[in-house]
MMTF fields as JSON, N, C-alpha, C and O atoms, coordinates in Angstrom:
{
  "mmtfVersion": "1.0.0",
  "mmtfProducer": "UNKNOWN",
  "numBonds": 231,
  "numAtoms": 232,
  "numGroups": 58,
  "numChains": 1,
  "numModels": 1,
  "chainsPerModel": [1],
  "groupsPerChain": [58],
  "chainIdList": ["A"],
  "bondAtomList": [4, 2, 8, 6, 12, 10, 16, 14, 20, 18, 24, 22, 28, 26, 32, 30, 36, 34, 40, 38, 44, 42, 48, 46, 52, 50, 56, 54, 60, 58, 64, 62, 68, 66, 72, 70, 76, 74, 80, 78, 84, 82, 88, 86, 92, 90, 96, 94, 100, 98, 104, 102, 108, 106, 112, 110, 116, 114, 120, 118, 124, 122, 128, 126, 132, 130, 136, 134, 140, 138, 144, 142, 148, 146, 152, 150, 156, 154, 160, 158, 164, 162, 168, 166, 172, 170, 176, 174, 180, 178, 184, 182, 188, 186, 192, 190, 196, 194, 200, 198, 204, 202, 208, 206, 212, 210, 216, 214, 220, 218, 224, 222, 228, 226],
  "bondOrderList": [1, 1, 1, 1, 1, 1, 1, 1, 1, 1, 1, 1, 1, 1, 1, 1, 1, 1, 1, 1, 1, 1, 1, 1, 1, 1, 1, 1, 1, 1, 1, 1, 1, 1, 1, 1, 1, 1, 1, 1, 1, 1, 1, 1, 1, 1, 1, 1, 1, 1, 1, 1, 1, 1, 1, 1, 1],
  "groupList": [{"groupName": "UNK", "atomNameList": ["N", "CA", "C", "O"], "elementList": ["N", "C", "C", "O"], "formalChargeList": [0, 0, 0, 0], "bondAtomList": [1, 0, 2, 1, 3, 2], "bondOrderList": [1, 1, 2], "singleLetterCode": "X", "chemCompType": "L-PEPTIDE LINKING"}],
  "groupTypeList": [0, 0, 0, 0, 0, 0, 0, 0, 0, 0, 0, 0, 0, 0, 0, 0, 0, 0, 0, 0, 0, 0, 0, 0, 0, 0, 0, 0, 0, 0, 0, 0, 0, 0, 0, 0, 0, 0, 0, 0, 0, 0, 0, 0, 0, 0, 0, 0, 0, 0, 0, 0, 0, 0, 0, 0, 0, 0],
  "groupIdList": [1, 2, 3, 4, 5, 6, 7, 8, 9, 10, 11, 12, 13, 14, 15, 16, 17, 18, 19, 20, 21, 22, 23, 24, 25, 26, 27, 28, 29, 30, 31, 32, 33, 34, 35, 36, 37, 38, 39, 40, 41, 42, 43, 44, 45, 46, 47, 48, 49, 50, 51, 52, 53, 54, 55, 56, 57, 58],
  "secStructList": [7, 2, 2, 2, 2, 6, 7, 7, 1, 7, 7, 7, 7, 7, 7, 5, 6, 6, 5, 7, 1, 1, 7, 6, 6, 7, 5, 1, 7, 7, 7, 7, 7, 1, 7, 4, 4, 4, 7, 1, 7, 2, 2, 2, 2, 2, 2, 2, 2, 2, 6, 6, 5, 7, 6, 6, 7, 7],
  "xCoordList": [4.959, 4.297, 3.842, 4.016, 3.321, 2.693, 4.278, 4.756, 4.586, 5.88, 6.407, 7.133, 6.882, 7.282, 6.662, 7.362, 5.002, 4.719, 4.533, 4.108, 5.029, 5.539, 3.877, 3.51, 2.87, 1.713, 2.301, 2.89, 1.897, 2.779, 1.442, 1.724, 0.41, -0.662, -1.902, -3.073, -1.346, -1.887, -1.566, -0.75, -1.673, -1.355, -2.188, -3.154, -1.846, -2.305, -2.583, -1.559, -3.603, -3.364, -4.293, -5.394, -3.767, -4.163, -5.015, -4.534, -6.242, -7.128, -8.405, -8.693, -9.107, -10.264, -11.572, -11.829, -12.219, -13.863, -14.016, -13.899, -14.284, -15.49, -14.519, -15.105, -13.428, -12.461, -11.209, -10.041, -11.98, -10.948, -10.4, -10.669, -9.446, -8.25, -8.578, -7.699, -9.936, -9.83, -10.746, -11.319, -11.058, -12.151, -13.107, -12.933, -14.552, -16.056, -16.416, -16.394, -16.588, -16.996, -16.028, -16.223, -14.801, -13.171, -13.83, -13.522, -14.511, -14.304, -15.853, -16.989, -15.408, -16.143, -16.684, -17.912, -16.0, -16.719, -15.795, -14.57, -16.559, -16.398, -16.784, -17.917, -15.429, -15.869, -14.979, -13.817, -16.456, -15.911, -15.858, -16.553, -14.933, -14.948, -14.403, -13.308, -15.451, -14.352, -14.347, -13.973, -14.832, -14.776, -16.165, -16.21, -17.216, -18.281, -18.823, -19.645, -18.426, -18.696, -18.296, -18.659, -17.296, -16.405, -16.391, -15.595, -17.672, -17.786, -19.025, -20.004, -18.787, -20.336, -21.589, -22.743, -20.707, -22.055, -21.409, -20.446, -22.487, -21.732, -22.393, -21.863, -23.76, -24.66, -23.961, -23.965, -23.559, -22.537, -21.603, -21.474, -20.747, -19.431, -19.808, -19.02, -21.203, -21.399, -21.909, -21.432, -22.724, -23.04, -21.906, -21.717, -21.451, -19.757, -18.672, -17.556, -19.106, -18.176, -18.709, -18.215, -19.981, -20.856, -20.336, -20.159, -20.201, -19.844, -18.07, -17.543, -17.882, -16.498, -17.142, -16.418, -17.781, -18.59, -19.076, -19.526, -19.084, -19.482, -20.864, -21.503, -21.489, -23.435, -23.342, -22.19, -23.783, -24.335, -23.53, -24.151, -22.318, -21.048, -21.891, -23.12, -21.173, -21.674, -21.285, -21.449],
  "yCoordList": [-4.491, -5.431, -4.781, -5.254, -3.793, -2.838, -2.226, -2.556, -1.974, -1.52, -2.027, -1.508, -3.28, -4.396, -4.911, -5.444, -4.746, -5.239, -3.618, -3.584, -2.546, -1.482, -0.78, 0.052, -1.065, -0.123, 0.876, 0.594, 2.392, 2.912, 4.183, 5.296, 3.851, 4.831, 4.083, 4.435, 3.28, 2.987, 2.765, 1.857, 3.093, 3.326, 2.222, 1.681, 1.939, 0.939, 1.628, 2.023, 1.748, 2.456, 1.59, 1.174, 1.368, 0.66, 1.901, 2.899, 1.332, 2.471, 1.684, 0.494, 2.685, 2.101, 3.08, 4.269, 1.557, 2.278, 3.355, 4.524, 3.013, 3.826, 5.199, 6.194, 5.321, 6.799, 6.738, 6.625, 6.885, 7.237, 9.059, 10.107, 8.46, 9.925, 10.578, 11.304, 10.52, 11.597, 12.475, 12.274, 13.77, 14.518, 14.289, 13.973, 14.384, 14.411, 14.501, 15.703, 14.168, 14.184, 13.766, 13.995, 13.022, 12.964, 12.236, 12.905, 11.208, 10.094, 10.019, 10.485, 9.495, 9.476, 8.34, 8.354, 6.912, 5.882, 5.054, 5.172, 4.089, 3.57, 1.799, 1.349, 0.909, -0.061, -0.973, -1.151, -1.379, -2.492, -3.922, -4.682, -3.985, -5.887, -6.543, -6.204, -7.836, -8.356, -8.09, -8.849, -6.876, -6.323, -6.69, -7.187, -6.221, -6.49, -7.378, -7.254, -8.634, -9.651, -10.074, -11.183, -9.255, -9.64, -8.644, -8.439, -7.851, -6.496, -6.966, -7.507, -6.603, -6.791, -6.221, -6.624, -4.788, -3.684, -3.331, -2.606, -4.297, -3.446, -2.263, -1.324, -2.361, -1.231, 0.082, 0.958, 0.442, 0.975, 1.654, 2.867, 0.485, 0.513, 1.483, 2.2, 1.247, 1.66, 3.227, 4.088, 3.471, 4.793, 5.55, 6.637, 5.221, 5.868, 5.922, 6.421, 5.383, 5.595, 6.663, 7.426, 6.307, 7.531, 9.148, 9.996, 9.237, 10.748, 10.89, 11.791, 9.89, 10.201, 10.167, 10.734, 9.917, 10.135, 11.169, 11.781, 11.5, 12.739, 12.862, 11.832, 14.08, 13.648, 12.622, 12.445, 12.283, 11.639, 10.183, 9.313, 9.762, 8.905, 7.707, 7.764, 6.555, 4.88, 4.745, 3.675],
  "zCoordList": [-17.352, -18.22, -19.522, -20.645, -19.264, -20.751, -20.827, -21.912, -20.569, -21.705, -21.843, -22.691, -21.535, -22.331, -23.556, -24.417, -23.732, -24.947, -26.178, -27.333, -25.336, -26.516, -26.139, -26.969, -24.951, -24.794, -23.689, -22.646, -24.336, -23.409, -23.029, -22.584, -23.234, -23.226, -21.826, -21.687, -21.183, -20.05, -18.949, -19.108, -17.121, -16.239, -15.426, -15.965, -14.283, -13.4, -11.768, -11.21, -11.172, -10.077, -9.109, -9.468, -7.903, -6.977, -5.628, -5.091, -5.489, -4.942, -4.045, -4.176, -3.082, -2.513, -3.432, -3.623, -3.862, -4.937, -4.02, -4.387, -2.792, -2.037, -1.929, -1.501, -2.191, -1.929, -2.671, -2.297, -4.306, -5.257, -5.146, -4.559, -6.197, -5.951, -7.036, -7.5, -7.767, -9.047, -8.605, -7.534, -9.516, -9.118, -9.779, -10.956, -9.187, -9.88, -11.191, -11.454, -11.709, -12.937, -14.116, -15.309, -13.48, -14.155, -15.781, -16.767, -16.001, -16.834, -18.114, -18.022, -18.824, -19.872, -19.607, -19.697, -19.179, -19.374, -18.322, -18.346, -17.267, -16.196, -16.195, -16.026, -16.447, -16.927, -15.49, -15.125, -15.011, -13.664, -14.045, -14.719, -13.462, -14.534, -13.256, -12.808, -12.445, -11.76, -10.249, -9.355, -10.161, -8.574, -7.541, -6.416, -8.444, -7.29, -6.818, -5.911, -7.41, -6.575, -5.69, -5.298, -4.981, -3.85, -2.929, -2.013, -3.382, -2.291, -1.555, -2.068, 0.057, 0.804, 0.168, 0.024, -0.256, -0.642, -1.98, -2.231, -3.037, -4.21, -4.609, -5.204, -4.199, -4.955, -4.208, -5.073, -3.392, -2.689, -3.251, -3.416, -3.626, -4.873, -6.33, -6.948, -6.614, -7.804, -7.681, -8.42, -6.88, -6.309, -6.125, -6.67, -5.672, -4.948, -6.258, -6.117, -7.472, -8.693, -9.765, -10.595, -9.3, -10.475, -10.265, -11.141, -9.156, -8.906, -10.208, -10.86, -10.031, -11.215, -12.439, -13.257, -12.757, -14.705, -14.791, -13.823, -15.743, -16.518, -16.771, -16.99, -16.777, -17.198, -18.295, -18.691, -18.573, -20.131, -20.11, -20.72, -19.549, -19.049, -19.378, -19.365, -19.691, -19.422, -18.261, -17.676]
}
């Protein structure tokens, strides 16, 4: 779909919040759109993502 419209600088990866595949501290900025309202435990979800941001991170 993105390289069809010529974006070739973004990836799509299918994953569980609670046991992502990056390491600690991977990301600058962590933008959930969409997901936690459909989680039992989101505060959960969100705890369990922080460990991927960086100190200072949104």
């Amino acid at each position: 779909m993105t390289e069809k419209e010529g974006v070739m600088n973004i990836g799509f990866q299918v994953a569980d919040i609670f046991d992502l595949p990056y390491e600690d501290e991977t990301f600058d900025h962590v933008f959930i759109c969409f997901v936690l309202e459909h989680l039992k435990n989101p505060l959960d979800a969100l705890l369990s993502v922080k460990k991927y941001s960086k100190k200072g991170a949104r």
